[in-house]
C-alpha positions as CSV (number, residue, x, y, z in Angstrom):
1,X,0.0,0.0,0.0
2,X,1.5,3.4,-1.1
3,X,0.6,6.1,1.5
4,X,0.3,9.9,0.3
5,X,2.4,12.2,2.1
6,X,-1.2,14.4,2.8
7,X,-0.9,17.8,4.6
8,X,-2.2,17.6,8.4
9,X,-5.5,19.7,8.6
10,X,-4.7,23.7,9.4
11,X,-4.8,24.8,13.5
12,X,-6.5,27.5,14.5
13,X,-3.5,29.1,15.2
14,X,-2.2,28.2,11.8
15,X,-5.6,29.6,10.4
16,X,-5.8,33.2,12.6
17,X,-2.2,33.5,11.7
18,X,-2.6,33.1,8.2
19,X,-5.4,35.7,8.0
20,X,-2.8,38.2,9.7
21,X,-0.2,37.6,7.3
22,X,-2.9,38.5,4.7
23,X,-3.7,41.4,6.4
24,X,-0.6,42.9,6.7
25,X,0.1,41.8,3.3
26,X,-2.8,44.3,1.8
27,X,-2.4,47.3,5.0
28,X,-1.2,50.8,3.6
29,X,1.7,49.6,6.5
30,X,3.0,46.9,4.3
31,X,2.6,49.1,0.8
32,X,4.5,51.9,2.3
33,X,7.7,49.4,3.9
34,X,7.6,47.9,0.2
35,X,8.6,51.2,-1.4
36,X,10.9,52.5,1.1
37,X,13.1,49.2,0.9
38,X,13.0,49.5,-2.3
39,X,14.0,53.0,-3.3
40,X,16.3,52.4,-1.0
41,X,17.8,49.6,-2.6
42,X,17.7,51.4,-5.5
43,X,19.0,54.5,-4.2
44,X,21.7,52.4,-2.5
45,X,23.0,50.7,-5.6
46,X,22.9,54.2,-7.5
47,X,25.5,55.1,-5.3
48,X,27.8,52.3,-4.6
49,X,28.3,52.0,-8.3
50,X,28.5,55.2,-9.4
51,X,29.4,58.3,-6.8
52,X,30.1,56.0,-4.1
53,X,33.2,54.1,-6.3
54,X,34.4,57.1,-7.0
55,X,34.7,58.6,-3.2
56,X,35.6,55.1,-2.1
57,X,39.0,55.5,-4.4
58,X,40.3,58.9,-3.0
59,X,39.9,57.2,0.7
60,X,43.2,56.4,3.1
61,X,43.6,52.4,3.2
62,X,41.8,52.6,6.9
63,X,39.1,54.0,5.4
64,X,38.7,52.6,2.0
65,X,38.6,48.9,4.3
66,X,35.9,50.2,6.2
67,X,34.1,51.2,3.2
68,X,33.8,48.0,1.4
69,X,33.4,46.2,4.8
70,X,30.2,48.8,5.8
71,X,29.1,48.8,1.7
72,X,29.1,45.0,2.2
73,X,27.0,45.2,5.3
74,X,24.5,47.6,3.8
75,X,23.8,45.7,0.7
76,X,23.4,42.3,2.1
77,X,21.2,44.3,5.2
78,X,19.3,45.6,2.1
79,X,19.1,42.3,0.2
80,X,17.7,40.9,3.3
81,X,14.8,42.9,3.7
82,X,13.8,43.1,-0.4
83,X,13.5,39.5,-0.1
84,X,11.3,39.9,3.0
85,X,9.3,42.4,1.1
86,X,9.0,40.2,-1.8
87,X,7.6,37.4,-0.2
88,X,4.6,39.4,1.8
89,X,4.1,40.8,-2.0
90,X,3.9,37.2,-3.0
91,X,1.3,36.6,-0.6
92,X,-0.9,39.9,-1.4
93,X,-0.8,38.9,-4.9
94,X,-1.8,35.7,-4.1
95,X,1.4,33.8,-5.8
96,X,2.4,31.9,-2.5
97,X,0.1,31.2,0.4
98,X,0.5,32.7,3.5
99,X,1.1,29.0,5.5
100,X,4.2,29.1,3.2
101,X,5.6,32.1,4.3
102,X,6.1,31.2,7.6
103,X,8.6,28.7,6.5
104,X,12.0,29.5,8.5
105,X,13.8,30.1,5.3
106,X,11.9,32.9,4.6
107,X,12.7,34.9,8.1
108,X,14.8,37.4,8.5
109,X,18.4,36.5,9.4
110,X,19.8,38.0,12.4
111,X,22.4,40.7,12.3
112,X,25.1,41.7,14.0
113,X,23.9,45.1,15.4
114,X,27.5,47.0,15.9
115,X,28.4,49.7,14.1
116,X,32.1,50.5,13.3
117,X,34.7,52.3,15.4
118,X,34.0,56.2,15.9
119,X,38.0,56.1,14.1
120,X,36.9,54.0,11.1
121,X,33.5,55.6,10.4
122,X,35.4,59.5,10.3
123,X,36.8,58.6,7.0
124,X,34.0,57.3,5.7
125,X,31.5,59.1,3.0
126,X,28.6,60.9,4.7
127,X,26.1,59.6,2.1
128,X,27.1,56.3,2.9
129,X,26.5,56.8,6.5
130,X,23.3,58.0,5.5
131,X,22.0,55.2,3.8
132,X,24.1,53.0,6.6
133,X,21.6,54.8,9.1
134,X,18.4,54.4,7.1
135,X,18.8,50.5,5.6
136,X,19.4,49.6,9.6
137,X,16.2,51.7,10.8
138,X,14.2,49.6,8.4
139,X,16.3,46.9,9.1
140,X,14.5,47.0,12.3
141,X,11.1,48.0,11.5
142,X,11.2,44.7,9.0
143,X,12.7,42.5,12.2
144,X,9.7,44.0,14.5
145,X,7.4,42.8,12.2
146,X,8.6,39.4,10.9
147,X,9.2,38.5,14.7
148,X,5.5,39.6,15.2
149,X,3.9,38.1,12.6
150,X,6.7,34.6,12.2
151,X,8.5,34.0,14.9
152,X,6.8,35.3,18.8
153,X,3.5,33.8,17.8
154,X,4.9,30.6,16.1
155,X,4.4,28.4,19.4
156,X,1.6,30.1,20.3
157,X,-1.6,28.0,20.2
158,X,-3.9,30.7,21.4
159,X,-6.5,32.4,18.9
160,X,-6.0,35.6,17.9
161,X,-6.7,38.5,20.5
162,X,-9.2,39.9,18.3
163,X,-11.1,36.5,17.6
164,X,-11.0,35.3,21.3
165,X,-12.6,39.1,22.6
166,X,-15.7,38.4,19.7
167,X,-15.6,34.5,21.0
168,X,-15.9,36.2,24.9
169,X,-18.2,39.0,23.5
170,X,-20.6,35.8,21.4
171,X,-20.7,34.3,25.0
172,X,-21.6,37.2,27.2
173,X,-24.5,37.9,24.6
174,X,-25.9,34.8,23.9
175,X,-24.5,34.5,20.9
């Protein structure tokens, strides 16, 4: 007898989750995070390979270290959270179900937090400490809300705050 690998039926935490996801996916939130990462990934890249290299080549050795260790950082921050982005968009437009993006290889990694040395960040390019600044503020907007919406509730078997105050408000009304 040849038994079929069949998926086990959904949770109600699975299910409450889910709807979340979809929410989020379709909030003004979520349409607003999706353009900032990704003018700023194309901001980002604008500069790195055009005024960016050239700034990076009239740097002291120090400095020009720092700067492809800190460009390196930035675009692989920024890589991190356009894939993030991509796959809530994949769930709004309905090209991967929402179960699916909770699969762990979809998280955000973590990321070393530190910054570099008050001595190695003097030499380096004020725009690039700008967009240093701003890829790790939505850096950690994005980590908020995958831990949120992934990774806090992902043991959780509770329902969902809202649905369990309409389940208390069905009962205390006869519903």
């Amino acid at each position: 007898m040849i038994e079929l690998n069949t998926p086990s039926p959904p949770t109600p935490a699975t299910v409450w989750r889910a709807e979340v996801i979809q929410d989020f996916a379709r909030s003004e939130l979520f349409q607003r995070t999706f353009q900032e990462g990704m003018d700023l990934v194309e901001e980002t890249a604008g500069y790195l390979d055009g005024v960016g290299r050239q700034a990076s080549k009239v740097l002291a050795r120090d400095a020009a270290l720092a700067y492809a260790a800190e460009s390196m950082r930035l675009t692989t921050r920024l890589m991190q959270v356009a894939s993030w982005l991509l796959v809530q968009r994949a769930v709004r437009e309905g090209d991967m179900p929402p179960e699916a993006a909770c699969e762990e290889r979809y998280r955000l990694a973590g990321e070393e937090a530190s910054r570099p040395g008050s001595d190695a960040s003097d030499g380096l390019p004020h725009i690039l400490m700008g967009l240093l600044d701003r890829s790790e503020r939505l850096y950690e907007r994005v980590r908020h809300l995958d831990r949120r919406m992934y990774v806090e509730n992902a043991a959780d078997e509770a329902p969902h705050p809202v649905l369990a105050q309409h389940d208390r408000l069905k009962t205390a009304f006869g519903g």
